[in-house]
N, C-alpha and C positions, 0 to 999 in steps of 0.2 A: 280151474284147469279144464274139467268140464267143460265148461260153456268156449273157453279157448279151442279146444279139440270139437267143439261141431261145429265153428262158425271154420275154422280151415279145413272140414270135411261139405260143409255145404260151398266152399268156396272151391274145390277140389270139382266138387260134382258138378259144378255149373261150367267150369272150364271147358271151350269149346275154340275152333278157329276164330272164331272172331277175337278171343282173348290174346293168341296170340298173336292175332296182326296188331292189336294195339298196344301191347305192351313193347313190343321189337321195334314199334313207330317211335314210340316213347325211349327207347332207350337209345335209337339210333340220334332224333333231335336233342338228347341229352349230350351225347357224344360229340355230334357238330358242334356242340353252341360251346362245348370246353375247348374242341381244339380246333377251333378257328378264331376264338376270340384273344384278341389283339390289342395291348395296349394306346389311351391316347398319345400319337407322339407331344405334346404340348398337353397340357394342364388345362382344360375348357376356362377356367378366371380368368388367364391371362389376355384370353381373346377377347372375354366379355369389357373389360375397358383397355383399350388397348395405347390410348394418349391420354396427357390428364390434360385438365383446364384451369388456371391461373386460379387464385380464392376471388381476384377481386376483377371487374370489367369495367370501360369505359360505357358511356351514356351510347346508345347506337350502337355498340358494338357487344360482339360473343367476347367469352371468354377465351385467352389464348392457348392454343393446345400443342403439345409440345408428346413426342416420341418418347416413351418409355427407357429409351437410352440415355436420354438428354434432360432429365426431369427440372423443375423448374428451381432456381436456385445454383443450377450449375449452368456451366458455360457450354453453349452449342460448338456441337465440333468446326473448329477455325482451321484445322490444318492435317498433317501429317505426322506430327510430334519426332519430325528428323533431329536424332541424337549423331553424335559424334563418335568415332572409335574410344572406346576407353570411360566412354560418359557412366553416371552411374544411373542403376537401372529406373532409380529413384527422379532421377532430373526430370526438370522438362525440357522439350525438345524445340526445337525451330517448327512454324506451320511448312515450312520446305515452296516448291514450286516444281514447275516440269522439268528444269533442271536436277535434281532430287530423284524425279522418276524415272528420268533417264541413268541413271546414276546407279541406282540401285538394280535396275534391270541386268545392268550389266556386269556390277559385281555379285548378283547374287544376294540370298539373305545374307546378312548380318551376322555377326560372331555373335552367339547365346540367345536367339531366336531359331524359332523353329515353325513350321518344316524346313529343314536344310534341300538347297537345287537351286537351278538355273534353267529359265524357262526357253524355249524355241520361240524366232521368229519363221511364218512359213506364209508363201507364197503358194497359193491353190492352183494349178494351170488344166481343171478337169481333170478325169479323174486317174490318169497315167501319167500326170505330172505336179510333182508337189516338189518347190523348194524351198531348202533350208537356208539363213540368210545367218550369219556369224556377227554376233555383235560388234568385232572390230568394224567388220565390214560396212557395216550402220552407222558407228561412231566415226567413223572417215567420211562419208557420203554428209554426215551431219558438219561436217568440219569442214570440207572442201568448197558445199555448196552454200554453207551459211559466210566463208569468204567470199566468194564468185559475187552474191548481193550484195554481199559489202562494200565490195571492191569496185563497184558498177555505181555506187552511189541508192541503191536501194534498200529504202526503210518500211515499207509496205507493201506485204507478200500474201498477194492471193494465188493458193492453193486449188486448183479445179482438176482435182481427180478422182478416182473412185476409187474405194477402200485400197490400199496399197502400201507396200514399204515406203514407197515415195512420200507417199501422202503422212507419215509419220515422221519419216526424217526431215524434211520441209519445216515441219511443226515444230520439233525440238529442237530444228535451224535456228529457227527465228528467238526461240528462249535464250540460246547460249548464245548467239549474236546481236542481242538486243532488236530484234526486229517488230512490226508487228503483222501476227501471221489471221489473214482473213479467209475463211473458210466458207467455200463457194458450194452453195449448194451442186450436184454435178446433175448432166445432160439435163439443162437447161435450156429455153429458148433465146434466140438472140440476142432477142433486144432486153432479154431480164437480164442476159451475162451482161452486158452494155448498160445496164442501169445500175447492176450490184458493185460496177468498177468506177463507175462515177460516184455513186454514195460513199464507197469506202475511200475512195482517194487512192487507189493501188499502185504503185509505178513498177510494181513486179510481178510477174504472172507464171507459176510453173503449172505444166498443163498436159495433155497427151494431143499429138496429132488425130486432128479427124473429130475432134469433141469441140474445140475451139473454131469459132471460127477467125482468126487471126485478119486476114485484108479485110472486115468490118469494123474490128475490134480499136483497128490502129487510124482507118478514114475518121470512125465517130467518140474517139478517148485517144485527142495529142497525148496525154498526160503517164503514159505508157512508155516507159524507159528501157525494161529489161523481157524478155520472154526466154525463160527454159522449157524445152521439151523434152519428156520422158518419150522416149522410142522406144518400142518392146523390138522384141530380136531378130523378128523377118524385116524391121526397115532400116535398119542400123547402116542399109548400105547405100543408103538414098542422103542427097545432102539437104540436112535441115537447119542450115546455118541461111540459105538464101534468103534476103529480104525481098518483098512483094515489091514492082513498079511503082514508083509515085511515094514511097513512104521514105524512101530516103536512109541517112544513119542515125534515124531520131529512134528506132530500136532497135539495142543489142540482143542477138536471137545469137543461144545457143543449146546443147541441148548436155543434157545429165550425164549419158557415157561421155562426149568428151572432155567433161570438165574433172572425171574421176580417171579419164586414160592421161589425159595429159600431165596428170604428175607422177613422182614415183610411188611405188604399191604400198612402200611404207609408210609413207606422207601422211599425216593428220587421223593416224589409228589409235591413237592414243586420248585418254578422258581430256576434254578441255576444261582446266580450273576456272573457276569462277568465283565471281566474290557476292558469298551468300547473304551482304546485308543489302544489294542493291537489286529489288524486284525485276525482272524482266518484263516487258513490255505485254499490251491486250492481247486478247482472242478476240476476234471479232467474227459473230455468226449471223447469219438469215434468216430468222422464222419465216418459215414456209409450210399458210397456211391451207392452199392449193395447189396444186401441180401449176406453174410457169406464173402465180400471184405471191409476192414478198409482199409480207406484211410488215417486218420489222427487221433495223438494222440495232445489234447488240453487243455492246463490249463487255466482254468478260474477264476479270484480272485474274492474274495468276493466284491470288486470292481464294477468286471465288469456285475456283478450280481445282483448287487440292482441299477444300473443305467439302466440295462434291464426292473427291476421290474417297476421302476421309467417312465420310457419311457411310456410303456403298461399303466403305470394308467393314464396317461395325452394323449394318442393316440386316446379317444373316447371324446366326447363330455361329461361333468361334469354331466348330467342327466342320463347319458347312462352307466356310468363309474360301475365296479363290488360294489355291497352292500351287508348287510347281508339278503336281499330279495334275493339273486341270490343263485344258487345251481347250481356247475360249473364242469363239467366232464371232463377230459384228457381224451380225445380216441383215443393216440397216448401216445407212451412210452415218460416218465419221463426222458430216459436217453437222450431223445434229449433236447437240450436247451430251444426250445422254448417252446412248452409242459410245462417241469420246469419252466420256465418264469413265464406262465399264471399261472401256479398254486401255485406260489409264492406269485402274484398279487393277486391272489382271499384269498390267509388267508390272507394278510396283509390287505384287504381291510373287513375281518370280512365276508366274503362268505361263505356259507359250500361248501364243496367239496366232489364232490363221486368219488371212488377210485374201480376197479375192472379190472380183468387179463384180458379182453379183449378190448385189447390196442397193437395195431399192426400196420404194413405198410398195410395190406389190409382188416384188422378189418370191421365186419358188423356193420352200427351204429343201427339197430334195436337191435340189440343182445347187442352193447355196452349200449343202453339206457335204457335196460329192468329191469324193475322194480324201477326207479322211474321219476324224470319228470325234467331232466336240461333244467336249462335257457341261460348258456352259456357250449359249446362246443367247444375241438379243435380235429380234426380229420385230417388226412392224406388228399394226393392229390389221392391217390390211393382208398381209401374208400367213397369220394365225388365222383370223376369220375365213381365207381361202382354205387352208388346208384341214380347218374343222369338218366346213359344205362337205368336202370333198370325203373326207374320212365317215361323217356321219353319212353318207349317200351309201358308204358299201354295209352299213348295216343291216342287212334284208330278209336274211334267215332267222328265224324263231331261237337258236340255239345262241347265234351274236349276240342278240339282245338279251336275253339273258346273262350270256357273259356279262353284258354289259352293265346292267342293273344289278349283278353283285357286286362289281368292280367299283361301282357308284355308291353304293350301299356303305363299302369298306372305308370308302373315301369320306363321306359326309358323314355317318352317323357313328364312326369310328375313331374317327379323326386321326388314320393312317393309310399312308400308301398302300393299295393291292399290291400284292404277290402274287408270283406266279400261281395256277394251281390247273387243274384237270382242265376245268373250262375257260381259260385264257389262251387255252392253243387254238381255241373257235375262232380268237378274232386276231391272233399275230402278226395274220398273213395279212390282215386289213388297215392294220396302223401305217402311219406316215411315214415315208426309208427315210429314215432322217442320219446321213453318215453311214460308212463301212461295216460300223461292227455295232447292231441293236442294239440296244440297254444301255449303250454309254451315257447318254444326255443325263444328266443329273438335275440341271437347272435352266429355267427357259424364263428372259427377260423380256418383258410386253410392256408398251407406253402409250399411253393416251395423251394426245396433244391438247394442249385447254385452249379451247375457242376455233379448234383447227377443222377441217373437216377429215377426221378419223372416225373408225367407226366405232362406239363404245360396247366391249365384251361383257356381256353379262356373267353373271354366277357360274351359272347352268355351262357355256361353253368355256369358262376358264375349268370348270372339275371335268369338262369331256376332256379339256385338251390335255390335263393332268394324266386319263388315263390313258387317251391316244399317244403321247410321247414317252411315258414313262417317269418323266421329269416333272421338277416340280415347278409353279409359275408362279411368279413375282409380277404384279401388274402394278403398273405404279403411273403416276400422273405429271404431268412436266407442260412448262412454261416458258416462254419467251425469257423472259431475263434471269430465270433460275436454272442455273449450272446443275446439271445431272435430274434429279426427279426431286417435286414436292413434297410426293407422299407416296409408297408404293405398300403394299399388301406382306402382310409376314411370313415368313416363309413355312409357316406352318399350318398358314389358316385357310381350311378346307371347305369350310362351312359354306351351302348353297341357303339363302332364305325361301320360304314362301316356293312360289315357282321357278325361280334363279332365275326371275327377269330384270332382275336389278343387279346394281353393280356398286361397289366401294373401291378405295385407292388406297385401302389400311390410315395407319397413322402418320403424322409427317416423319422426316428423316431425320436424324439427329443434326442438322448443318443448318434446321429452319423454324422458324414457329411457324402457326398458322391463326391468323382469326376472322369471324367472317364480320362484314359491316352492311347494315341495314342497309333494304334496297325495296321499296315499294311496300309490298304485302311480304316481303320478305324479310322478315324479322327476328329476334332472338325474344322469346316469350319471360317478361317477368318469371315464371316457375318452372323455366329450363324446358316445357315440354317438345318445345319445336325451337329449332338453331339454324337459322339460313339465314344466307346474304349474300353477299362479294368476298370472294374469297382476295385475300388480303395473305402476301407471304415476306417474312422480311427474314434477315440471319446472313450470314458470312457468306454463303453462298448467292447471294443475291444482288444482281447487277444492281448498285445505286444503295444496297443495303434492304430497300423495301421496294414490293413490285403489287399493284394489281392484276389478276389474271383476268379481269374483265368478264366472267363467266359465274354463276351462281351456282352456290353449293351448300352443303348441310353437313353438321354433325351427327351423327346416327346412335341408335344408345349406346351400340359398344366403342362409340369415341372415333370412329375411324370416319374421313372426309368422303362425300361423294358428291356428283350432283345431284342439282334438285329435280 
């Protein structure tokens, strides 16, 4: 006791200011590190192998790696597992088609599934005009006009518009009338429009005035039977029925309002039955791997389409998955597949969806988001990479950057989303307006095209754009003959490597395997230590069953595809 009582009296007597600035140091860093620390959202294993690999390989080739959803031994998701009223919960379901998605949009979820709603269609017109569009009213326009081609002798319908209701009812025209609907790249140049309609064989064309050029279209492709125009409201009073001199009555021109005025309002509101063992006719798309250069012409079966959808709805976490609380925007054309995918996914899952013409390869997403407030988005690499520059330029102050490097901090080595806190009011004012009301965006969809000239995101500004949007980024990898994405990133994985100048595509999707096959120096190493080659994609979702992406890639140790 003694010796107790002098070492706390020589400790008494030495106490001096310097004591207590360090001890107050100490208790204050004590206090931060408990109440700011954050659990990981995701389990760090699950990221560390994130696809497995087959036990066994061919001679040349990697093992085949397969999505943690879909592991090896079970069957790659083929469908939509459409049940019946009354089916038991136990059965299995039909793989369905876009008849199915339509189907379901419109009545809503299912009896004893849940979330219970019915999601909005909406037309964006800036940011004072936004309309709402009434399923009948959809399901009539899908009915009137999928007879109009019929009736006209037209089997092959190319679509040249830009994101639109149009542009959808067109699409699920051609499903429930057996047609096949080809999907045109939009503002194009002329003579690609004039190449894409000769390759596909088209004899049908719905289109907007002033995008088409029509008196080319009809001198250099006889082979053109039908032309509908979508008129928006200020031309509705101009006649677009007139055919050009010199073309004669080898095309019947007419346009969408009057084929939906001329009958009565009740006419063709109603579902049209269909007989679900007979498939519905291709999708036919463009790889476009330059602005005005088509690389490839591709058909897509209804197939390989709802095994896409099917992928994307089982790709996020079952809490996180689209519902009729989400309002989902394509900010990137419909005529690419993945875009179509997600927007497939969002009506089938009872999502509204907003729809408006600014939807391009380097689209503003302020402009695309203006006037009202999406929860999920998918946007180009080209339009992300824009408004990173731009968001990273207003970084300038000593106090932003900071912000910013805790914000980063929480993201990487935390492996959770920032929250709000004292020093995120530094940089509010400097993020992206992305929609009405801040904080909405929950999920931001990003694609890299294989072999295309996109620009590839690395680490580093997929976790800036995480913190500049709020929302979380899915970056995923997509192909020519694969229906929706390869391989896209989990939705949980934060992780920047090294200096985040590299970049991954996570694991494949559950709808695909993946394996690479030797290619020069680029080989799959006896003792696994290095895995390159030709990326090599086959599964239900895949034009022909198996597709080369023509492009070389790697497996990484945590199993997720990138390039080399």
């Amino acid at each position: 006791m003694n010796q107790l009582d002098e070492a706390l009296s020589s400790l008494i007597g030495q106490w001096n200011g310097y004591s207590t600035g360090l001890i107050t140091a100490l208790v204050l860093i004590i206090t931060y590190s408990i109440m700011t620390r954050v659990e990981a959202e995701i389990h760090p294993m699950l990221l560390a192998r994130q696809a497995q690999g087959s036990p066994v390989r061919q001679e040349g080739e990697s093992p085949i790696y397969r999505g943690s959803s879909a592991p090896h031994g079970m069957p790659l998701n083929s469908g939509l597992n459409v049940k019946e009223p009354g089916a038991s919960k136990w059965s299995t379901g039909r793989d369905g088609d876009l008849r199915d998605i339509w189907k379901r949009s419109v009545l809503g979820t299912p009896e004893g599934e849940a979330p219970k709603g019915k999601g909005k269609i909406l037309t964006v017109l800036g940011s004072q005009k936004v309309i709402e569009h009434k399923h009948d009213s959809i399901t009539r326009a899908i009915n009137l006009i999928g007879q109009q081609i019929s009736s006209q002798g037209g089997s092959k319908v190319a679509i040249y518009l830009p994101n639109s209701v149009e542009f959808l009812a067109t699409l699920f025209a051609c499903s429930f009338y057996n047609l096949t609907a080809i999907l045109l790249p939009f503002d194009e140049p002329e003579d690609v429009i004039v190449s894409m309609l000769q390759r596909s064989g088209a004899d049908t064309v719905v289109t907007a005035p002033g995008a088409f050029p029509f008196d080319i279209v009809v001198k250099s492709y006889p082979a053109l039977k039908q032309l509908i125009w979508v008129v928006d409201e200020g031309s509705k009073h101009l006649d677009w029925n007139e055919v050009p001199k010199g073309v004669g009555g080898s095309v019947n021109v007419s346009t969408w309002q009057d084929i939906l005025n001329d009958v009565p309002v009740a006419a063709g509101t109603d579902l049209l039955s269909y007989d679900e063992s007979k498939e519905p006719n291709d999708v036919v798309i463009f790889w476009k791997t330059k602005p005005g250069n088509l690389e490839e012409m591709v058909r897509l079966t209804q197939k390989n389409l709802v095994s896409a959808v099917s992928a994307q709805l089982t790709a996020v976490p079952s809490h996180s998955r689209f519902s009729p609380a989400d309002l989902f925007l394509p900010a990137a054309s419909l005529s690419d597949s993945f875009p179509l995918v997600l927007t497939l996914a969002a009506l089938y899952s009872n999502a509204s969806v907003a729809l408006n013409s600014v939807a391009g390869t380097s689209s503003d997403i302020a402009l695309a988001t203006i006037g009202i407030a999406p929860t999920v988005v998918v946007a180009t690499p080209e339009t992300m990479r824009k408004t990173h520059v731009e968001t990273t330029g207003k970084l300038t102050s000593a106090i932003a950057s900071v912000a910013h490097w805790v914000q980063t901090r929480s993201l990487v080595q935390n492996g959770a989303m920032p929250v709000a806190s004292f020093l995120t009011q530094f940089t509010d004012n400097l993020r992206p307006s992305i929609g009405v009301t801040p904080g909405k965006l929950r999920l931001l969809y990003v694609a890299d095209s294989a072999g295309a000239d996109t620009p590839t995101l690395s680490e580093h500004t997929l976790s800036d754009l995480r913190i500049f949007t709020g929302a979380r980024v899915i970056y995923a990898l997509t192909a020519a003959k694969v229906a929706g994405s390869v391989a896209q990133t989990q939705y949980h994985d934060y992780r920047v490597h090294g200096d985040g100048t590299g970049s991954h595509f996570g694991p494949p999707v559950s709808s695909v395997e993946v394996f690479l096959r030797d290619s020069g120096s680029h080989k799959t190493a006896e003792d696994g230590s290095t895995i390159e080659g030709q990326i090599i994609v086959r599964g239900p979702a895949v034009s022909g069953g198996l597709a080369e992406l023509g492009v070389l890639g790697k497996i990484r140790e945590d199993n997720t595809l990138a390039y080399v």
